[in-house]
N, C-alpha and C positions, 0 to 999 in steps of 0.2 A: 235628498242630498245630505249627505252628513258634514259636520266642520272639519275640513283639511286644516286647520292654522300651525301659521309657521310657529308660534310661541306656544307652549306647552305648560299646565302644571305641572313642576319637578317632581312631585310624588306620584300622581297618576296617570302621568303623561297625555291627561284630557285636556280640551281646550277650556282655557277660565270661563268662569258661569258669568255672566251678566248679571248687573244691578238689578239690584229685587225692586219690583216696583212699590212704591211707597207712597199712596194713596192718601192715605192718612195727612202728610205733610204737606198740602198740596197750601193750605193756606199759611202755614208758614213761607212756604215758597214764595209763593206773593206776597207777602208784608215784603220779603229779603227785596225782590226785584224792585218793586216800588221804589224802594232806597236808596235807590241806586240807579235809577231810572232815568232821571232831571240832570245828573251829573254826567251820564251819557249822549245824553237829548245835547246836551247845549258843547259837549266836546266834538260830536258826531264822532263818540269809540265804541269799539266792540266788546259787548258785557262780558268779557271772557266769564270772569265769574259766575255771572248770570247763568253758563251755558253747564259750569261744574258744578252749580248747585243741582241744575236739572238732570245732570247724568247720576248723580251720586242717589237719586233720589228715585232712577231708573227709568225719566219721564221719556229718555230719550233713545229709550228703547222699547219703550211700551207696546212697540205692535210687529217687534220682531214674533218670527210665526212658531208656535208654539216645536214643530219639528229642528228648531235650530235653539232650543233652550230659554224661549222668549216667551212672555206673558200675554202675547196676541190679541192683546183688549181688541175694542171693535169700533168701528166708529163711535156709537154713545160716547165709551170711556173718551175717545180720543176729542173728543169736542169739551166735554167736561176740563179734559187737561189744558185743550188750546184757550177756554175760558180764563179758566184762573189764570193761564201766563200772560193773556192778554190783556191784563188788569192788572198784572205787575210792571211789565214790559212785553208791548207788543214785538220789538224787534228779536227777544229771545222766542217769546212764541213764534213770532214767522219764520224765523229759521227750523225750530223744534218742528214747526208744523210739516216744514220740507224734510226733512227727517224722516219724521213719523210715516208721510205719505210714501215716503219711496218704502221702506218696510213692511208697509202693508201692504204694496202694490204685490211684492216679492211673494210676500205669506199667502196671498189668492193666488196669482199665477208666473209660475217662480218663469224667471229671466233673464237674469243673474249668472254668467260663468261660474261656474260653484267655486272655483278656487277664490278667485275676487270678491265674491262674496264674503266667504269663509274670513279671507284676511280683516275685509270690513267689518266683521263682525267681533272677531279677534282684538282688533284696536277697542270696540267698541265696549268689549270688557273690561279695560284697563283706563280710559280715557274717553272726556267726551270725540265721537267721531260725526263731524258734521256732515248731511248730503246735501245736496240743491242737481238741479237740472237747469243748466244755460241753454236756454234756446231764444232767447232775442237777440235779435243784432238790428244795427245801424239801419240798414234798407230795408230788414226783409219787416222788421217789427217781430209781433208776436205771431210765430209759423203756426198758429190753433187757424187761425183763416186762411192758408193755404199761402204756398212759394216755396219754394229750395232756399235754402240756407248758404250763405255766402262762405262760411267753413267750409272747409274741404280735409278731406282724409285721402291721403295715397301711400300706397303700399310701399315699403321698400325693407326687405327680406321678411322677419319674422314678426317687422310691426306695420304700424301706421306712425305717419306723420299728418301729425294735425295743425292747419294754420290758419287761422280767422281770429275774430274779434265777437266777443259777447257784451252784450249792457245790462243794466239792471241785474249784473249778479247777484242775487241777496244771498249777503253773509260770505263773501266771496274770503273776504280775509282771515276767515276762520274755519274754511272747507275740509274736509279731509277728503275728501272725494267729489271731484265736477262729473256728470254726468252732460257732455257737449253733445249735442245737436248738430249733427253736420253730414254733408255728402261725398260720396267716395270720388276719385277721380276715374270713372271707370264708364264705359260705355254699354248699356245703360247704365247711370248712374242708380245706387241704393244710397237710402239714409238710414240712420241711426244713432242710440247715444251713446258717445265713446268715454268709457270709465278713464277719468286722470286725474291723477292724484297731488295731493298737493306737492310743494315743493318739488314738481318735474324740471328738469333741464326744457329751457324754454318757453315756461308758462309764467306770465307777471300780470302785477294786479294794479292798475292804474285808480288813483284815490281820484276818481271823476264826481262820485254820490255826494250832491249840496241839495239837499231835497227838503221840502217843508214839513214833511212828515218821517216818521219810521228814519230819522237819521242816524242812528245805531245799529242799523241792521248793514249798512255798507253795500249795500248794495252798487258797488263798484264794476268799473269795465275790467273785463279778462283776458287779454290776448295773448295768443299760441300760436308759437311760431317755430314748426315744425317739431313740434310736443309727442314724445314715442310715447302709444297704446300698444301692448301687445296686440296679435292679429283676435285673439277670443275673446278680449275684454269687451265687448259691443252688446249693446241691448236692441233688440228689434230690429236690426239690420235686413231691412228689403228692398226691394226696388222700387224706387222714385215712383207717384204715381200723378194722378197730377193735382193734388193738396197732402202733400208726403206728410206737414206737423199739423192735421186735421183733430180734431176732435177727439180726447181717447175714450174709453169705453165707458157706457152711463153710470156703472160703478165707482167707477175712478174718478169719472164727474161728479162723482156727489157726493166723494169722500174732499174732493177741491171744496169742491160750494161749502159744503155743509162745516167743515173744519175749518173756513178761515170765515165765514159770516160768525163763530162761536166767537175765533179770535177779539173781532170787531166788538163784537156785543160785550167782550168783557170789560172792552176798553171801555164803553160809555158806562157802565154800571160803575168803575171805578171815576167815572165824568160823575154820575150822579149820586156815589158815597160821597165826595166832597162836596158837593153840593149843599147835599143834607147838611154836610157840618157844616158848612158856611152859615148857612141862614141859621142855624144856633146860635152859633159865635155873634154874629152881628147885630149888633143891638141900636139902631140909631139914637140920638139921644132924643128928637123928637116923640120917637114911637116908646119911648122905655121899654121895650119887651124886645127878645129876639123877632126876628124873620119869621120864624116859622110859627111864630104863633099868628100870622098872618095867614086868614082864607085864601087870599089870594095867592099867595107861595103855597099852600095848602093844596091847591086845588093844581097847580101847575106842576108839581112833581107828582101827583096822584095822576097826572097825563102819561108824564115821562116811565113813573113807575109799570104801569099799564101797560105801554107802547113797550116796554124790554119784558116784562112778564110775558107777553103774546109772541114774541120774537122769539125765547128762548125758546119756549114751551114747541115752537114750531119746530124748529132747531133740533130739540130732542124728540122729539113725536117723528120726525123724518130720518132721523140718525136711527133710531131705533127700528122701523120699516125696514132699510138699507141693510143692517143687522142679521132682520130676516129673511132678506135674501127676496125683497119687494120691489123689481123692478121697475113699477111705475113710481114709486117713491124717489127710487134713484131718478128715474127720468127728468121729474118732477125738481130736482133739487135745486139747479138753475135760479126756477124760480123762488123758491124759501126764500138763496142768497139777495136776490133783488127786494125782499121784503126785510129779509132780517138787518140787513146795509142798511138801510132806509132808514131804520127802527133808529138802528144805532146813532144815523148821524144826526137825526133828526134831534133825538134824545140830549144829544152834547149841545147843536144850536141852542137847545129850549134852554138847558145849562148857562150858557153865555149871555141868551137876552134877559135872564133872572139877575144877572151878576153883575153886568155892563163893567166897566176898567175891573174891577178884584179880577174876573174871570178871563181877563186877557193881561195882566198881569203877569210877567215875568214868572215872579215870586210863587206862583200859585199852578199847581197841576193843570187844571182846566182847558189851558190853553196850548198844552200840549197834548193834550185828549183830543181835541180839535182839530189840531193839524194830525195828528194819525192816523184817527177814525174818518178821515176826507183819502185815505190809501186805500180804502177799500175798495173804491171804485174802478181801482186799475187791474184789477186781479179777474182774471180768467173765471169761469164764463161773464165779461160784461154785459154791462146793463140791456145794451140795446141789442145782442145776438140772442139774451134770456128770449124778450120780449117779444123780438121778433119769431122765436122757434115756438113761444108757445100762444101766440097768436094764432097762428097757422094753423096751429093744431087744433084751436079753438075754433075760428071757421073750418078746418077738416069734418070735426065732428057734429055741427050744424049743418054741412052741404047737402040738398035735397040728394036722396040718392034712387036712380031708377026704378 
């Protein structure tokens, strides 16, 4: 598929190149988001900034597929990048991550109307263009365990009219493109996800998101009410079957797992760089010495230190399999996510009971580390669907067999 874009460069009449990615800058990037992180955290607003550092810097295209002019990193790169943002500001990472992932799903196996692509890609030259996929609602929850989607699409001439209600939008108020989850009015019914853009006739964004974590990301409700989709604009559009938003493919799972467990992880490493400086800075006057000339702080961040070294190392040791096109690594990733999460949140408690009030403090990072890195838990595959799938598998491969 090559880029149709409506906008053109005037001299060659090619479409604009995408931001070079810029690797290099990645710790600048995070010192920037950090900054700016606490003032976000406690307005619940959208880092706009945050999201044009990351486009300018090309993070937020880093895995457009190399046949569309894009730098097609790979999972590794893409965990590395979810890191560092995630230790600046997780809610730019989680967005960036939604982003990334839909890009990459495209670059493996394109699905994407080429035109709508093409324009996505287009904006995406010139400004940051955010993605996300809305498939929770109200009753049905998260369609990954099976039910129809209370959204509905029905035809009328050359499009669809789409009308339903979405939750947990992340990043809803800074989309440039929703990718809705919903079913047709049609007998049998098909599902799929229907491209719509922001600012459609009919689509508004309810500020419902007061959540104790990732309050910057807005993860706001969505509703559409009768919101025109041309009729081609659709990804995967099939027939209802009967768990239609099941499980997607073990790649794609483990590009989920494996990129938002990095997220998390970078969030407690940036839990336990202030740490570190805490126990410097603080000097009781009892003890005349810092903190950390204390064994006992000594010994309890060489814990925590340990527990995120093993975690990442995992992280990228699996990202890298996935890379190579390692199937059971992909399979496998699931579980990384339930170990690397773990790592993480553990990591931050251990942070808090070293700190007691500094570290729940207002004033001071830590305690919004805390509330963040406790978000990992709600993200697709959870805890107990990992555990349970690979349990199974575990007595599968124990079963006496005839």
């Amino acid at each position: 598929m090559t880029r149709t874009a409506p906008t053109e460069d005037s001299a060659t009449g090619a479409a604009p190149p995408l931001p070079a990615l810029d690797l290099d800058r990645l710790p600048a990037v995070t010192e920037a988001l950090a900054a700016r992180a606490d003032e976000h955290d406690r307005d619940a607003s959208f880092p706009t900034e945050g999201f044009a550092l990351a486009w300018e810097t090309g993070l937020l295209t880093a895995t457009v597929a190399a046949r569309h002019g894009g730098p097609e990193a790979g999972l590794a790169t893409t965990t590395g990048i979810l890191r560092a943002l995630g230790a600046g500001d997780p809610a730019v990472a989680l967005v960036t991550a939604m982003t990334l992932f839909t890009h990459a799903a495209e670059a493996r196996t394109p699905g994407w109307p080429p035109a709508a692509y093409a324009a996505l890609l287009d904006e995406s030259a010139t400004a940051p263009a955010l993605v996300n996929s809305l498939r929770v609602e109200p009753e049905l929850g998260s369609p990954v365990r099976g039910g129809l989607p209370a959204t509905t699409a029905r035809r009328s001439g050359g499009d669809w009219l789409l009308s339903g209600r979405k939750i947990y939008s992340t990043g809803a108020v800074g989309l440039s493109r929703m990718l809705v989850f919903a079913r047709t009015e049609e007998d049998p019914a098909r599902v799929g996800s229907f491209v719509v853009r922001a600012g459609s006739p009919g689509l508004s964004i309810e500020p419902t998101w007061d959540h104790v974590g990732l309050r910057a990301s807005r993860s706001d409700d969505v509703v559409l009410d009768s919101v025109r989709v041309p009729l081609a604009d659709v990804l995967g559009l099939t027939e209802a079957g009967e768990t239609p938003g099941a499980r997607p493919d073990a790649t794609t799972g483990a590009w989920n797992a494996l990129g938002l467990t990095a997220l998390y992880l970078g969030v407690a490493g940036a839990a336990r760089d202030w740490l570190a400086g805490f126990l410097h800075e603080r000097v009781p006057t009892a003890l005349g010495a810092p903190l950390a000339t204390l064994p006992r702080f000594q010994s309890a961040v060489g814990e925590i230190e340990s527990a995120l070294l093993g975690a990442n190392a995992l992280v990228d040791t699996f990202a890298a399999r996935v890379d190579a096109g390692d199937e059971a690594a992909a399979r496998q990733a699931g579980a990384v996510k339930v170990l690397g999460t773990r790592a993480a949140t553990t990591a931050v408690e251990q942070a808090l009971s070293l700190t007691g009030n500094h570290g729940l403090t207002r004033a001071n990072p830590l305690q919004r580390h805390y509330r963040d890195v406790l978000c990992a838990r709600v993200h697709t595959p959870q805890d107990d669907s990992v555990l349970l799938t690979t349990g199974r598998a575990a007595l599968d491969r124990a079963r006496p067999r005839p």
